[in-house]
C-alpha positions in Angstrom: -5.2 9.9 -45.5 -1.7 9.4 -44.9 0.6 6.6 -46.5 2.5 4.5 -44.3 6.2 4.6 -44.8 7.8 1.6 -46.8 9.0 -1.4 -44.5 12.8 -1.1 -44.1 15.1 -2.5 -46.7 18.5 -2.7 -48.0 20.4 0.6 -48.3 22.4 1.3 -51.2 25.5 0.7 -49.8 23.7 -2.9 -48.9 23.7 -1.4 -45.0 19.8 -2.0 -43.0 18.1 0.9 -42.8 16.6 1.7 -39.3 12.8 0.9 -38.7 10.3 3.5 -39.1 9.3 6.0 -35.9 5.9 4.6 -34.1 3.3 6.8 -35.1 2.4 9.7 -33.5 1.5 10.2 -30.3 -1.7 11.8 -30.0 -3.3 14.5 -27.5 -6.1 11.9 -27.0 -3.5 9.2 -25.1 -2.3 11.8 -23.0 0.9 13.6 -22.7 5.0 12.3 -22.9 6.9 13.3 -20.4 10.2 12.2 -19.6 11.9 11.8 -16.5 15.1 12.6 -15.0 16.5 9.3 -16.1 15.3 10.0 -19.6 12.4 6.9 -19.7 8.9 8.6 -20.6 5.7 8.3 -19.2 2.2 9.3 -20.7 0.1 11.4 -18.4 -3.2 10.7 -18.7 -4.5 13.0 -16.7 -2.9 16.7 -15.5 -4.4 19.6 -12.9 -4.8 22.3 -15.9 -7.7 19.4 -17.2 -10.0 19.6 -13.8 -11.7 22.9 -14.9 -13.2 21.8 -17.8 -14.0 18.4 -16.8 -15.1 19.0 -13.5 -17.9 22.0 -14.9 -19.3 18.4 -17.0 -19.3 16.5 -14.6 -19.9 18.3 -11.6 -24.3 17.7 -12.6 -23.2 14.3 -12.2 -20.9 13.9 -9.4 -23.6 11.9 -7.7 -23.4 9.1 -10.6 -19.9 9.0 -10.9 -19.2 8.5 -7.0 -21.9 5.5 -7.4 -20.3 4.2 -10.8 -17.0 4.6 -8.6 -18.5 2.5 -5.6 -20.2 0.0 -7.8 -16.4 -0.7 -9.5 -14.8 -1.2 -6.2 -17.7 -3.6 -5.1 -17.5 -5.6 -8.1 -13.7 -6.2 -8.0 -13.7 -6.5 -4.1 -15.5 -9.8 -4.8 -13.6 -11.2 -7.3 -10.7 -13.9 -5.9 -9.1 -11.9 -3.1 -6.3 -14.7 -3.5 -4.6 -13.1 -6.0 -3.4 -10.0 -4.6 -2.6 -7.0 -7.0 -3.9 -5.2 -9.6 -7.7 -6.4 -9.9 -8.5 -3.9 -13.2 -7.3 -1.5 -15.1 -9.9 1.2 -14.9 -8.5 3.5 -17.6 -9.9 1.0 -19.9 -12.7 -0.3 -18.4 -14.3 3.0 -17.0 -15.1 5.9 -19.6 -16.1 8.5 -16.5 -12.4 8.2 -14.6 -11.3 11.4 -15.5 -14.5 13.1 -14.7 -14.5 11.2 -11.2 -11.3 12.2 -10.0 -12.1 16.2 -11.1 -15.1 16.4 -9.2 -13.5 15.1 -6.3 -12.9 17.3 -3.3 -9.2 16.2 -3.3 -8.8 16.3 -6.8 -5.6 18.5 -7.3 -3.6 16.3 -4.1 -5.2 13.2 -6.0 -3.9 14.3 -9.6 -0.9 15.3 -8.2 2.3 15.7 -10.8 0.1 14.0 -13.2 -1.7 10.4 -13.3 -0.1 7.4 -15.2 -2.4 4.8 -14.4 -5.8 4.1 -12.3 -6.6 0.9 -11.2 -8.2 -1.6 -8.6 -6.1 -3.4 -5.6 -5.9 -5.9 -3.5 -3.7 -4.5 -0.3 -1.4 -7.0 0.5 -1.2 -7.7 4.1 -4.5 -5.8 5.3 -7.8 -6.3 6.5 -11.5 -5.2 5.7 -13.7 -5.8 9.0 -16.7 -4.8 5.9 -15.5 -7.7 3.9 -15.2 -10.7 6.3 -11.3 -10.1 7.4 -10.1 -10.3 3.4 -7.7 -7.5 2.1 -9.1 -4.2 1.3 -9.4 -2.8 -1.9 -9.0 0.6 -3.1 -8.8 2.4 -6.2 -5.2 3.3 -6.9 -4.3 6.4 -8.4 -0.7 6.2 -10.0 1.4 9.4 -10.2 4.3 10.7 -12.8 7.7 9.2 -11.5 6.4 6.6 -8.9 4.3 8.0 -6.1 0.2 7.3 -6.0 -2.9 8.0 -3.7 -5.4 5.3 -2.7 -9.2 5.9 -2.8 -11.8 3.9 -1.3 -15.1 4.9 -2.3 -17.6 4.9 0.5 -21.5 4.4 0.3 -22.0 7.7 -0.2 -19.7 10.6 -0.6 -19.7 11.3 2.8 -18.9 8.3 4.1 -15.5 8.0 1.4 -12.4 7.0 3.2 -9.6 10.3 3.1 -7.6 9.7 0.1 -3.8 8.5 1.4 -0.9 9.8 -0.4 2.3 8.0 -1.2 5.5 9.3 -2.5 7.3 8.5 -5.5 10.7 8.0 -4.9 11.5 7.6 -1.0 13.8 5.2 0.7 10.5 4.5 3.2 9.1 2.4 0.4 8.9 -1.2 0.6 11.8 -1.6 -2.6 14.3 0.5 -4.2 11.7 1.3 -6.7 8.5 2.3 -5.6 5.6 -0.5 -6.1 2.2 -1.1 -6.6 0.1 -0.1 -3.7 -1.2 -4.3 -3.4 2.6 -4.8 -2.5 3.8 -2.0 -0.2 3.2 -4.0 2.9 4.8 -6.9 1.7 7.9 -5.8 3.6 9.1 -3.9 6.8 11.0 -1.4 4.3 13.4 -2.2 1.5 16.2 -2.3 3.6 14.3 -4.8 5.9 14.5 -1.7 8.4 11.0 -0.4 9.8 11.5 3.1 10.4 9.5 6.0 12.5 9.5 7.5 9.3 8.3 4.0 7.4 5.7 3.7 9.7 3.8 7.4 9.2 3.8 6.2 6.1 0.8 4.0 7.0 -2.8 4.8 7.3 -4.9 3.9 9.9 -6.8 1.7 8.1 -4.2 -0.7 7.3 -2.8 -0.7 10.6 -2.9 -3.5 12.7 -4.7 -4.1 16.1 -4.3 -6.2 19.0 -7.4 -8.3 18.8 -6.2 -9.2 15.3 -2.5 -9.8 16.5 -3.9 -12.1 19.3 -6.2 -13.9 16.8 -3.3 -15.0 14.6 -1.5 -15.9 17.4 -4.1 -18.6 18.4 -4.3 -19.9 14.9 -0.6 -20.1 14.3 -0.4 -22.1 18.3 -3.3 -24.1 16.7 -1.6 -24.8 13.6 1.5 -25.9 15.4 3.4 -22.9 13.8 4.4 -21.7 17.4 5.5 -24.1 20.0 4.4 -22.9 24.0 8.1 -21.6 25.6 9.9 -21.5 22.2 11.0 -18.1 20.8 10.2 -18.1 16.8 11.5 -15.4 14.7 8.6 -14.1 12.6 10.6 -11.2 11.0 10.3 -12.1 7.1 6.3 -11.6 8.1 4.9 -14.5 6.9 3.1 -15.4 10.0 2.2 -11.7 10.8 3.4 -8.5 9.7 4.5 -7.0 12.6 5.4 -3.7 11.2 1.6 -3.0 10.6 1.3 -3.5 14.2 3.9 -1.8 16.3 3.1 1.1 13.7 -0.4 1.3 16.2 0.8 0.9 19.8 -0.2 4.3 20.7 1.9 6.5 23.0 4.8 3.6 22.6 4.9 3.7 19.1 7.7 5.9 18.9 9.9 4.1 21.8 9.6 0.1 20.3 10.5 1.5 16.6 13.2 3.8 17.9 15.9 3.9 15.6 14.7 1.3 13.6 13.5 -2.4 13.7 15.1 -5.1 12.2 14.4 -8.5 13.6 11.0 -9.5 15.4 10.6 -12.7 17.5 7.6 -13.9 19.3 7.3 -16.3 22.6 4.2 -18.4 23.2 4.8 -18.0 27.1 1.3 -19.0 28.3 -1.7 -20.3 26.3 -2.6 -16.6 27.1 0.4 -14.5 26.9 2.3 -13.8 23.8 5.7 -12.2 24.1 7.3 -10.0 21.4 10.7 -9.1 21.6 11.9 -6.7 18.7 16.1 -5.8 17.4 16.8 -2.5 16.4 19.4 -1.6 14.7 21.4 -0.8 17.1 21.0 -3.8 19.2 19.0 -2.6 21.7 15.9 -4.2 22.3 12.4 -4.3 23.8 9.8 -6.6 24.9 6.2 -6.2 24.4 3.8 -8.5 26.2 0.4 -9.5 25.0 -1.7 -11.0 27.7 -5.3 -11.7 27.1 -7.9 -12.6 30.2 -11.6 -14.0 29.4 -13.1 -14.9 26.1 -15.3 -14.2 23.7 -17.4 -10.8 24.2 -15.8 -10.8 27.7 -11.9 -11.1 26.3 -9.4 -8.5 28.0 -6.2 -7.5 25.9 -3.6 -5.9 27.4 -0.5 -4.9 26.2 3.0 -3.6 28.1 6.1 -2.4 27.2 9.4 -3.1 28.9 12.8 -1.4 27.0 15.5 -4.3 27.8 19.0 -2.5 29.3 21.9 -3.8 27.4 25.0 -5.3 28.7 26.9 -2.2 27.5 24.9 0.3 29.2 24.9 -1.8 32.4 28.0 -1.3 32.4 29.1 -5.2 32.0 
């Protein structure tokens, strides 16, 4: 049994002595590694462990993607208010590691090395499987920022595709990267949404019209829109418009163009919404949202109309 060191005192000369190192860092917390800035991180989990772990678990891979399943379900009903991280699951769940190395994916999900594993709340999505509220996935954090998100299906077969994020990329949502809950809190960190920003986001937390439409009626009901006044909605606190020109199909690529900046939207009719969108370059383009009918029999359309600048008129 080792003795601790003394507390720090007086040295001779009457100078403080320094305070002890921390103890050691053992094998069982993982492994320090620093990074180019010279902070360090632990790794708790590296590719060169799957081999071993995944020949134990691999009997069990059954149980673990249930124990998996049964975590996200039990977090995904806790107060979807509070968007974030829901649980830390290094702590709470003894089978992690085993989970991840039986997994298909497992080296792309590992990555340079995993940091953290937790469960979050997406800011800014929608689960049509959870009454509208924000999806949760299992977030797997890698060495030096990046992470992959896992959603656990009900049955392996049915699991969403992992989606991989980088680490340090100026498409992320800040100058550092963030938690996966907040990386739709914004168009981009620059405010600019980018062709680049936008393959960035999966499918499943893109946008569609029928929920664009939707929020338009609530925010006319509300009085948050006015009929035949232009509000700006870029900040995204009434929609997050970059999740939904990110999913317009073949006209994906001509609205973003260079890059978005400002959004505005028109209440023209009680059933025509129109979106007009700045790029960076001043030019600009409209995108109508008509909708004809209701309920089962409601009709969305969409069109696209790229506005000709006084400049290139020749004005």
């Amino acid at each position: 049994m080792s003795v601790p060191p003394p507390p720090p005192g007086p040295s001779p000369a009457g100078q403080e002595l320094p305070p002890p190192p921390p103890p050691p860092f053992t094998q069982d917390d993982g492994i320090l590694v620093s990074s180019p800035d010279g902070a360090t991180e632990h790794v708790l989990l590296a590719v060169d462990e799957v081999p071993e772990l995944r020949e134990r678990g691999q009997p069990r891979s059954r149980q673990l993607h249930d124990e998996a399943r049964k975590l996200t379900n039990k977090y995904a009903q806790t107060d979807y208010a509070t968007v974030g991280v829901q649980a830390d699951l290094t702590l709470l769940w003894s089978n992690w590691k085993m989970y991840i190395a039986v997994h298909k994916c497992a080296g792309e999900i590992i990555g340079p090395g995993v940091v953290s594993f937790t469960a979050e709340f997406i800011d800014g999505t929608t689960d049509p499987n959870r009454g509208g509220n924000p999806r949760l996935d299992l977030v797997v954090g890698h060495l030096h920022g990046g992470y992959a998100r896992l959603h656990p299906g009900t049955k392996p077969k049915n699991d969403a595709a992992p989606r991989y994020f980088p680490g340090s990329a100026p498409e992320h949502a800040a100058d550092a990267p963030e938690h996966a809950a907040d990386e739709w809190r914004s168009p981009a960190a620059d405010g600019i949404f980018t062709l680049a920003r936008s393959n960035l986001v999966p499918q499943i937390d893109k946008l569609g019209k029928a929920h664009v439409w939707r929020t338009m009626e609530t925010l006319f009901t509300q009085g948050l829109i006015t009929q035949g006044l232009t509000t700006c909605i870029t900040n995204g606190t009434r929609l997050r418009w970059w999740l939904w020109i990110c999913n317009l199909g073949a006209c994906t690529r001509s609205v973003i163009g260079v890059g978005v900046c400002d959004a505005y939207v028109t209440m023209n009719t009680h059933h025509e919404a129109i979106f007009e969108f700045t790029r960076v370059d001043a030019s600009k383009c409209m995108v109508r949202l008509c909708c004809s009918g209701g309920g089962s029999a409601r009709d969305l359309r969409m069109y696209y109309k790229e506005y000709v600048s006084a400049k290139n008129n020749g004005i």
